[in-house]
Backbone as a printed PyTorch tensor [residue, N CA C, xyz], in Angstrom:
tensor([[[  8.6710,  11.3340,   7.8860],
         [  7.7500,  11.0080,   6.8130],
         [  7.3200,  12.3050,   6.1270]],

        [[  7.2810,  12.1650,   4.8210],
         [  6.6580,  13.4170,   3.9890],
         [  5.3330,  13.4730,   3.9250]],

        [[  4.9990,  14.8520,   4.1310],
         [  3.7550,  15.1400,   4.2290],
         [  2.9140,  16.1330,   3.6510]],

        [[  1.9960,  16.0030,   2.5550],
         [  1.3470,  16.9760,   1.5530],
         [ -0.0370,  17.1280,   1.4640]],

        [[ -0.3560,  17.9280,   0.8580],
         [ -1.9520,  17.8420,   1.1220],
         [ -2.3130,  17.7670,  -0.6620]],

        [[ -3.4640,  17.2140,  -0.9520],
         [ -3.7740,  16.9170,  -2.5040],
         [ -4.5250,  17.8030,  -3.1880]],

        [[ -4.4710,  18.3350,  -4.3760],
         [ -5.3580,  18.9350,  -5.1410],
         [ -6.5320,  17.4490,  -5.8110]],

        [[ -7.4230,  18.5330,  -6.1760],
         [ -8.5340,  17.1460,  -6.5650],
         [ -8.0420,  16.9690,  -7.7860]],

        [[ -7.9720,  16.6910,  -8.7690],
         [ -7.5080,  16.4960,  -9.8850],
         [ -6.1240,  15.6810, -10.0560]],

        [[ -5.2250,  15.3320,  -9.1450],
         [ -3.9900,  14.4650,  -8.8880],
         [ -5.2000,  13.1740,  -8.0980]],

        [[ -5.7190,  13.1780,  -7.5450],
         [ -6.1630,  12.1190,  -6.4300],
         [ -6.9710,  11.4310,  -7.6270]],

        [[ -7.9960,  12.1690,  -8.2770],
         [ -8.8240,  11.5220,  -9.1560],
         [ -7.4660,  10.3820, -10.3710]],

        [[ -6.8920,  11.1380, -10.9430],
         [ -5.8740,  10.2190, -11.7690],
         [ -5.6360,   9.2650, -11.3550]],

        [[ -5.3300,   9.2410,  -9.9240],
         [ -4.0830,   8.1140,  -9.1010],
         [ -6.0480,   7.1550,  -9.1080]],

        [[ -6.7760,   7.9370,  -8.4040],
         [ -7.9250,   6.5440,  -7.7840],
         [ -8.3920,   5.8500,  -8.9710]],

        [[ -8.3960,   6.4320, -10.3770],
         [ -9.1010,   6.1020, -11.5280],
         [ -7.9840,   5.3870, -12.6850]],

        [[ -6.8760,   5.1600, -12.1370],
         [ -5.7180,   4.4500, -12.6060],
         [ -5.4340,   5.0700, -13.7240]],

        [[ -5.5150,   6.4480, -13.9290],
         [ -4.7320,   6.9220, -15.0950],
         [ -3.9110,   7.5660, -14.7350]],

        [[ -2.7640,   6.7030, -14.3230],
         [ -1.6880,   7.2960, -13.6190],
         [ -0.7380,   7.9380, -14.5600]],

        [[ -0.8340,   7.4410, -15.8940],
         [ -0.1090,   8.2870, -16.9930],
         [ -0.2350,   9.7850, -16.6470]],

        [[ -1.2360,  10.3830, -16.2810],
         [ -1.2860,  11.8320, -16.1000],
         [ -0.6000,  12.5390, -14.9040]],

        [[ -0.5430,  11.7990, -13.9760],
         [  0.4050,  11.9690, -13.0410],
         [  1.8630,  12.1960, -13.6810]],

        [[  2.9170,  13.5380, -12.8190],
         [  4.1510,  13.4650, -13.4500],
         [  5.0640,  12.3930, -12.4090]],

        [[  6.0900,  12.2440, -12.3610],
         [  6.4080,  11.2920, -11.5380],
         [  7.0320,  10.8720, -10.3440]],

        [[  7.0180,  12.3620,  -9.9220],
         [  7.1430,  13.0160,  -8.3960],
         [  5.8120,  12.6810,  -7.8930]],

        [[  4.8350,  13.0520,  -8.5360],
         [  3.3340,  12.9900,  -8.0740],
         [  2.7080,  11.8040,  -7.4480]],

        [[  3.5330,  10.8470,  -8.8990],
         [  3.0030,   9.5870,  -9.0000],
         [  3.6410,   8.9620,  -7.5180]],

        [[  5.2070,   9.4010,  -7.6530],
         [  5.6670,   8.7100,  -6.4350],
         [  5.1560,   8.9650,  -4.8790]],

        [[  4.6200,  10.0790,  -4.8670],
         [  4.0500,  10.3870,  -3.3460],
         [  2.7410,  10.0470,  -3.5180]],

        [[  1.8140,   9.8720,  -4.3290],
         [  1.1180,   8.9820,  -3.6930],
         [  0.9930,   7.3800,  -3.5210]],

        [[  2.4720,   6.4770,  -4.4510],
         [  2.3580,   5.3630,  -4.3970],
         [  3.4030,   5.4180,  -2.7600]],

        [[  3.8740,   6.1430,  -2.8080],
         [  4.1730,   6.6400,  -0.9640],
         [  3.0410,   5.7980,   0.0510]],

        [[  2.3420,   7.3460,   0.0390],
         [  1.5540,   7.4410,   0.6340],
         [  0.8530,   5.9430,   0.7020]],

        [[  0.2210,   5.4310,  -0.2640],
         [ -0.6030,   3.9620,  -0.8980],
         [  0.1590,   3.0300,  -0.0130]],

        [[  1.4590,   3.1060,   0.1430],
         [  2.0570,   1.9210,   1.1500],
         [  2.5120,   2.1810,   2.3040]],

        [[  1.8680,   3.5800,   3.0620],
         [  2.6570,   4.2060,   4.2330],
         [  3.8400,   4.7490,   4.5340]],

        [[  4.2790,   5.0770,   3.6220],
         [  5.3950,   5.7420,   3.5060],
         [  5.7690,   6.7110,   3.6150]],

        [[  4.3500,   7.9290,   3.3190],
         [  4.2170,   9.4860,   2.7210],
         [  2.6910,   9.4840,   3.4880]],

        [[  2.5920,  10.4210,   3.8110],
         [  1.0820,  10.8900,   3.9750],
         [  0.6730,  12.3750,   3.4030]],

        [[ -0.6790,  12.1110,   3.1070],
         [ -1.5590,  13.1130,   2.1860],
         [ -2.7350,  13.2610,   2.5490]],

        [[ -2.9690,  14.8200,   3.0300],
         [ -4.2940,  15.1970,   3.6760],
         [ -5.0290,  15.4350,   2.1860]],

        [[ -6.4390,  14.4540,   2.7900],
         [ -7.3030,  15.2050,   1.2300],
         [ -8.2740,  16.0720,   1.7850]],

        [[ -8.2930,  17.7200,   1.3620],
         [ -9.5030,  18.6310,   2.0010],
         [-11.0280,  17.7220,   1.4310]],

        [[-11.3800,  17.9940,   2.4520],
         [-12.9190,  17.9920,   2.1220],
         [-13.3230,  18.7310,   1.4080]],

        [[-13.0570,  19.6290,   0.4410],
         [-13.8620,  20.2330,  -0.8520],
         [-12.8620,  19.2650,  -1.9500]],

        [[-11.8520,  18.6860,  -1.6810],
         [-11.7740,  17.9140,  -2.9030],
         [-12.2620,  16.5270,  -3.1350]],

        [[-13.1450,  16.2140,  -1.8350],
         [-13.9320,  14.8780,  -1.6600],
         [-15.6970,  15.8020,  -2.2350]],

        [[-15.7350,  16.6440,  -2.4100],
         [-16.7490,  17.0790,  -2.4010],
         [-17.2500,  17.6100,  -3.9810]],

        [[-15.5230,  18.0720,  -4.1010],
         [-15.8740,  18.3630,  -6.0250],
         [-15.5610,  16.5640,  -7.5470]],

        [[-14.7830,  15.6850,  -6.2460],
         [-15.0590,  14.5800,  -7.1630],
         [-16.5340,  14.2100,  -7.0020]],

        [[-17.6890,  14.5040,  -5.8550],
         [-18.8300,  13.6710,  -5.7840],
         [-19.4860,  14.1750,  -6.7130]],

        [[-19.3760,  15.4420,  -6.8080],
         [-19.7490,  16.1940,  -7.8890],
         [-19.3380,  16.3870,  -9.5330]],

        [[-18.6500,  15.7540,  -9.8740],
         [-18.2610,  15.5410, -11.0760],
         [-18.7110,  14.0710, -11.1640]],

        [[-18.9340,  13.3380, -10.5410],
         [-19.5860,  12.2700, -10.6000],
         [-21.0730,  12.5670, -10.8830]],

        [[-21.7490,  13.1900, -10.3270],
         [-22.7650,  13.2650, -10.5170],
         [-22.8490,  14.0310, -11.5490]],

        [[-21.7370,  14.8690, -12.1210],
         [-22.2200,  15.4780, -13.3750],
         [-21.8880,  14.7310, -14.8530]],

        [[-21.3310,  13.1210, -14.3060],
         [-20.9390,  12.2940, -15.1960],
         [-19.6150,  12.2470, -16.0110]],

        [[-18.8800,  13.7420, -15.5580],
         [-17.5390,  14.0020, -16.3210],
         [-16.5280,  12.7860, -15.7780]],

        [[-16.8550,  12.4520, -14.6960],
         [-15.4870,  11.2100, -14.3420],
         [-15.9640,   9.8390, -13.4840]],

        [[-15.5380,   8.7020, -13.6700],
         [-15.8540,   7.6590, -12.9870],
         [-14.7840,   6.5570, -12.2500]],

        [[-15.0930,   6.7380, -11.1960],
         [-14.2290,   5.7740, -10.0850],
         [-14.2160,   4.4270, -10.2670]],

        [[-13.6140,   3.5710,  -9.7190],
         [-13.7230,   2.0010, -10.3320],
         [-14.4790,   1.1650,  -9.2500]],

        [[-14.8770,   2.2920,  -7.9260],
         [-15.9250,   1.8240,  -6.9360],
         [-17.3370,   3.2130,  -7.2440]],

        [[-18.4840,   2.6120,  -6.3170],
         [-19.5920,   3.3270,  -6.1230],
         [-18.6610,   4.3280,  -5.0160]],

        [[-18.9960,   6.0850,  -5.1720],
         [-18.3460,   6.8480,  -4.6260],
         [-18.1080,   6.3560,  -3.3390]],

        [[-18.9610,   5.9490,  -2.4500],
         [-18.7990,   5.7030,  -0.6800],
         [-18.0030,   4.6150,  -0.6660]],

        [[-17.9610,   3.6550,  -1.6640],
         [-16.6900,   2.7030,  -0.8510],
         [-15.7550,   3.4440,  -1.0660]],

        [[-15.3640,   3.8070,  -2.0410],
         [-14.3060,   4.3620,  -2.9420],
         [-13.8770,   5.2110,  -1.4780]],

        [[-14.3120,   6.3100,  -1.0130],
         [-13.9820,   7.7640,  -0.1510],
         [-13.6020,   6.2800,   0.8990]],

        [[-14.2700,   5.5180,   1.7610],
         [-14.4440,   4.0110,   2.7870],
         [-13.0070,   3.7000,   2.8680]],

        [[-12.7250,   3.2340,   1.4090],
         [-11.3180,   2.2610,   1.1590],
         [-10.3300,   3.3700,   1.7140]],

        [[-10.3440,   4.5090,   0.6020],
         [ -9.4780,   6.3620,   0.7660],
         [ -9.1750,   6.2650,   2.2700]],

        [[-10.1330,   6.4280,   2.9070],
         [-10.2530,   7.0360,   4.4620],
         [ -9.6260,   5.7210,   5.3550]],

        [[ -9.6670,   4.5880,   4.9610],
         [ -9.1420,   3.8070,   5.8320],
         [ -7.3750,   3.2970,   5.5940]],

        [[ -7.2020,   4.3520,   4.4860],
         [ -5.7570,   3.9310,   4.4000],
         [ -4.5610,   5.0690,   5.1030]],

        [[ -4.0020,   4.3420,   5.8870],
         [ -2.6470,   5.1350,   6.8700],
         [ -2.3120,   6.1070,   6.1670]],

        [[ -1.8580,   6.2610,   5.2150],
         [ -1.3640,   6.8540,   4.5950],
         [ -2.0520,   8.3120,   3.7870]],

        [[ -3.6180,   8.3990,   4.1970],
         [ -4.4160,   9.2760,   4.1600],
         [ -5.2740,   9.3850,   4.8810]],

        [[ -5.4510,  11.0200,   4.6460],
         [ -6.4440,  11.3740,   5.9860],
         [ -7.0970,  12.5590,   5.1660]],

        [[ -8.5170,  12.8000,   5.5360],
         [ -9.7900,  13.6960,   5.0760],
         [ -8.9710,  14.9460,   6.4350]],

        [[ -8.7800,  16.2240,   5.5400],
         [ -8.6420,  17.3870,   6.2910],
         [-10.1350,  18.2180,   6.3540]],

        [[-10.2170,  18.4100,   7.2280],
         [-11.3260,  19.2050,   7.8000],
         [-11.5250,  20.6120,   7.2760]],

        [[-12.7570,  21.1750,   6.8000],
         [-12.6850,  22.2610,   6.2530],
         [-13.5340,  23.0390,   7.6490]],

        [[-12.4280,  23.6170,   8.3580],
         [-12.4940,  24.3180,   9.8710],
         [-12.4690,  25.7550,   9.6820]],

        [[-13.1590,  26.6430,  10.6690],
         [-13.0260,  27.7480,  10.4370],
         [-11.3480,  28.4630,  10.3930]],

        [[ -9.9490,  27.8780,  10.3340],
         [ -8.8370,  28.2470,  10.5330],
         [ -9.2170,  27.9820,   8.7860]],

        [[ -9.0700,  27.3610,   8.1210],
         [ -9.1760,  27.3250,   6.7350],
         [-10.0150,  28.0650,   6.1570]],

        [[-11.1090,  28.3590,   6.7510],
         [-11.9450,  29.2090,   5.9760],
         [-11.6050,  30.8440,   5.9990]],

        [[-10.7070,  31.0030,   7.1980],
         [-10.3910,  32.4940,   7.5550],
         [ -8.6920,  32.2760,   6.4010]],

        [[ -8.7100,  31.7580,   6.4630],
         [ -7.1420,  32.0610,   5.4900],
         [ -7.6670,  31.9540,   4.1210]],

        [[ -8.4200,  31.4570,   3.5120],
         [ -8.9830,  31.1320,   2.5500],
         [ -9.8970,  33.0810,   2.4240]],

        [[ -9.9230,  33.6560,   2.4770],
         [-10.5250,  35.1400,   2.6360],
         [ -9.1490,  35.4120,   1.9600]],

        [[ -8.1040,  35.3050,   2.1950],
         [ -7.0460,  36.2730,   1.2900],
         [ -6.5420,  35.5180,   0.1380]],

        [[ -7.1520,  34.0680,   0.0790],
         [ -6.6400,  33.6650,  -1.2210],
         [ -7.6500,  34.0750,  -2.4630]],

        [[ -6.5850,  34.3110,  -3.2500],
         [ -7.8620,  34.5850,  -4.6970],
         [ -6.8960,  33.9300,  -5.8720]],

        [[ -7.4890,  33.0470,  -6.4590],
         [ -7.4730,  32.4890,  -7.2190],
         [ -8.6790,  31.9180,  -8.6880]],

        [[ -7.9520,  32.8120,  -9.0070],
         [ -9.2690,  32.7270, -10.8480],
         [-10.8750,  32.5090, -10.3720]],

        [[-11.0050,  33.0440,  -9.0460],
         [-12.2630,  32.8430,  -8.4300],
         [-13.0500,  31.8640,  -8.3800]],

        [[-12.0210,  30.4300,  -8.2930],
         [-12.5120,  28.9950,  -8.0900],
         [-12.4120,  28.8070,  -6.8920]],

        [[-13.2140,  28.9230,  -5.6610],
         [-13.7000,  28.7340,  -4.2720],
         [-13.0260,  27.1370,  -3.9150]],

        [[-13.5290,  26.2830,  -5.1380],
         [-12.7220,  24.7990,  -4.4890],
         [-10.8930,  25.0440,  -4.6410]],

        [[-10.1930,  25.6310,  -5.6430],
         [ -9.2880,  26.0340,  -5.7960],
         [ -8.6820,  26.8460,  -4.1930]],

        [[ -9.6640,  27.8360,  -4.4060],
         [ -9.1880,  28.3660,  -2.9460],
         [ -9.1330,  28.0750,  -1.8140]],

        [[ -9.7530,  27.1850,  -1.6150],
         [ -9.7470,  26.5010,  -0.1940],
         [ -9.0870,  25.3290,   0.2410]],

        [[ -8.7720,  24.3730,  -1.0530],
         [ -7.7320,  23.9420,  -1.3090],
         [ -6.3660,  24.4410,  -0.9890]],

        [[ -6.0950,  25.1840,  -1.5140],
         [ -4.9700,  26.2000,  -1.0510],
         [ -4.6670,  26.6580,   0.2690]],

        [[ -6.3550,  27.2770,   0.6320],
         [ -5.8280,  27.5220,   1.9940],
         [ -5.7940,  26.5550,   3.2700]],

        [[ -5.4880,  25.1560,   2.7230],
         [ -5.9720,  24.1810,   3.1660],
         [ -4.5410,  23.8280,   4.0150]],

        [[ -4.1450,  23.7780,   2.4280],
         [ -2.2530,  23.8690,   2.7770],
         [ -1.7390,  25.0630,   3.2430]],

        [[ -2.3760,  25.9280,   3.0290],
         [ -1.4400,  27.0390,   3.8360],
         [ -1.8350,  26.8760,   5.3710]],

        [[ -2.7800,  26.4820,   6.0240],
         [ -3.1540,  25.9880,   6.9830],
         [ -2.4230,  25.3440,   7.8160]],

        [[ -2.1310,  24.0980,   7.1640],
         [ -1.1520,  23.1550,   7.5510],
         [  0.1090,  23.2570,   7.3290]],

        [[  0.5670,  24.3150,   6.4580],
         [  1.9910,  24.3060,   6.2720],
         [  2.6640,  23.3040,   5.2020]],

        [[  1.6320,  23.0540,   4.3190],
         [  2.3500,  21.6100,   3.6960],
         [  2.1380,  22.0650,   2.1500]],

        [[  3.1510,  21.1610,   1.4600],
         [  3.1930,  21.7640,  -0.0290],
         [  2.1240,  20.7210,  -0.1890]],

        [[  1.4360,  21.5800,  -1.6310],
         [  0.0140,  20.8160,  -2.4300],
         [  0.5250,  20.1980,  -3.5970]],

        [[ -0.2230,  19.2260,  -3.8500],
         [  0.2880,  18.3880,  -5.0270],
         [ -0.9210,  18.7150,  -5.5860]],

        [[  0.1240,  19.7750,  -7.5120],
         [ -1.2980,  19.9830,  -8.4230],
         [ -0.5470,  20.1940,  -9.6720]],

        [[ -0.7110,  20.0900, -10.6600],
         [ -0.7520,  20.4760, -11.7990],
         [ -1.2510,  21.8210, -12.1930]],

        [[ -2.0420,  21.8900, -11.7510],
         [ -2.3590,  23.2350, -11.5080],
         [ -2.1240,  24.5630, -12.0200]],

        [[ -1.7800,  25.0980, -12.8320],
         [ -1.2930,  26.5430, -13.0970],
         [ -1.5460,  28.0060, -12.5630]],

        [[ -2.5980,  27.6090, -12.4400],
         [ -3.1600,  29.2880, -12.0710],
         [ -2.8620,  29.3220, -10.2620]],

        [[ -2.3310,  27.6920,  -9.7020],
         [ -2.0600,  27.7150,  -8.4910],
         [ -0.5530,  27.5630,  -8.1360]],

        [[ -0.0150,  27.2430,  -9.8040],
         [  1.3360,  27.2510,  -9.5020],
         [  1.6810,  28.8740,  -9.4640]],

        [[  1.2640,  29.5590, -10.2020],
         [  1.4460,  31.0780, -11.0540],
         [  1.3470,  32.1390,  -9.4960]],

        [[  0.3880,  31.4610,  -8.9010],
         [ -0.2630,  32.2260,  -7.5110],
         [  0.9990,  32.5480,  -6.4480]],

        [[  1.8270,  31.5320,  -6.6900],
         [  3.4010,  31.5010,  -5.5710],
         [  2.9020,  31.5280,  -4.3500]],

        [[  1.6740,  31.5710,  -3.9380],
         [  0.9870,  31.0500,  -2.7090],
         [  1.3420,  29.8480,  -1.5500]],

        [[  1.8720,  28.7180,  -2.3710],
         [  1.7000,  27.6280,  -1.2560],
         [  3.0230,  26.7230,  -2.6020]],

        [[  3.8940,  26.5200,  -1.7570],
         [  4.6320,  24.8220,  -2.3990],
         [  4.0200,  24.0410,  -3.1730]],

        [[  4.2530,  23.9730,  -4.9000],
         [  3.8120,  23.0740,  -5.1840],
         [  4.1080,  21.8560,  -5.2920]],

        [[  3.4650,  20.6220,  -4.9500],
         [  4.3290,  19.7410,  -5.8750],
         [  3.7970,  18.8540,  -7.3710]],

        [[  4.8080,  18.9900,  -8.0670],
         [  4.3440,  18.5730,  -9.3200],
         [  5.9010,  17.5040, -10.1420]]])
C-alpha cells in the first residue's frame, strides 16, 4: 500500500470538494486513501492551521470542524501524525520561507520517510522531501 503524508492545503481541497484544484495524481491518492487503498498521515500542524483558517474565516468545511477532524480520524485510510520530539528535532534544519507550519510539515515527512503531497513551491524548490503533485 502507498503511503504519504499531506500538506494542509491538498487535504482542505479534497475535504471542501474542490477537487478541481487538486492535480490528478493528488486527486487519486487521496480518493485512494478515501477507500483504503493508499494511506495518508495528516501532521497535526496541518489539523491545526485548517482550525485556524477557520477561525480566521478564509475557508469553510461542509461539517462543524470536530466532526469534520471525527469523520478524518476514523477513516482507515488516515491517520493524525504526531508532532513528537523526533519531528521537532529534524524540523531545526528545515528552513523554509520561514513558515514554521511549512516546516514541520516537512519535517514530518522527512521523519517518516514518506513523500508529501503539496502544490507547494517553495517546498517543491527546497528538494528536501518527495513531492507529490
Amino acid at each position: 500500500m502507498s503511503v504519504y503524508v499531506t500538506d494542509t492545503h491538498p487535504l482542505i481541497w479534497y475535504a471542501a470538494n474542490e477537487k478541481a484544484k487538486l492535480s490528478k495524481k493528488a486527486l487519486r491518492v487521496f480518493e485512494r486513501a478515501w477507500a483504503n487503498q493508499a494511506f495518508i498521515y495528516v501532521p497535526v500542524p496541518v489539523l491545526w492551521e485548517i482550525a485556524l483558517l477557520i477561525k480566521a474565516g478564509q475557508i469553510r468545511l461542509p461539517q462543524p470542524f470536530a466532526q469534520w477532524a471525527a469523520v478524518l480520524g476514523s477513516r482507515p485510510g488516515f491517520e493524525v501524525a504526531l508532532l513528537d520530539a523526533a519531528v521537532l528535532e529534524t524540523s531545526l534544519n528545515v528552513w523554509i520561507n520561514g513558515d514554521p507550519f511549512d516546516e514541520v510539515i516537512v519535517a514530518t515527512a522527512l521523519t517518516l520517510d514518506l513523500p508529501l503531497i503539496t502544490k507547494d513551491v517553495a517546498i517543491t524548490d527546497s528538494q528536501l522531501v518527495e513531492v507529490i503533485w
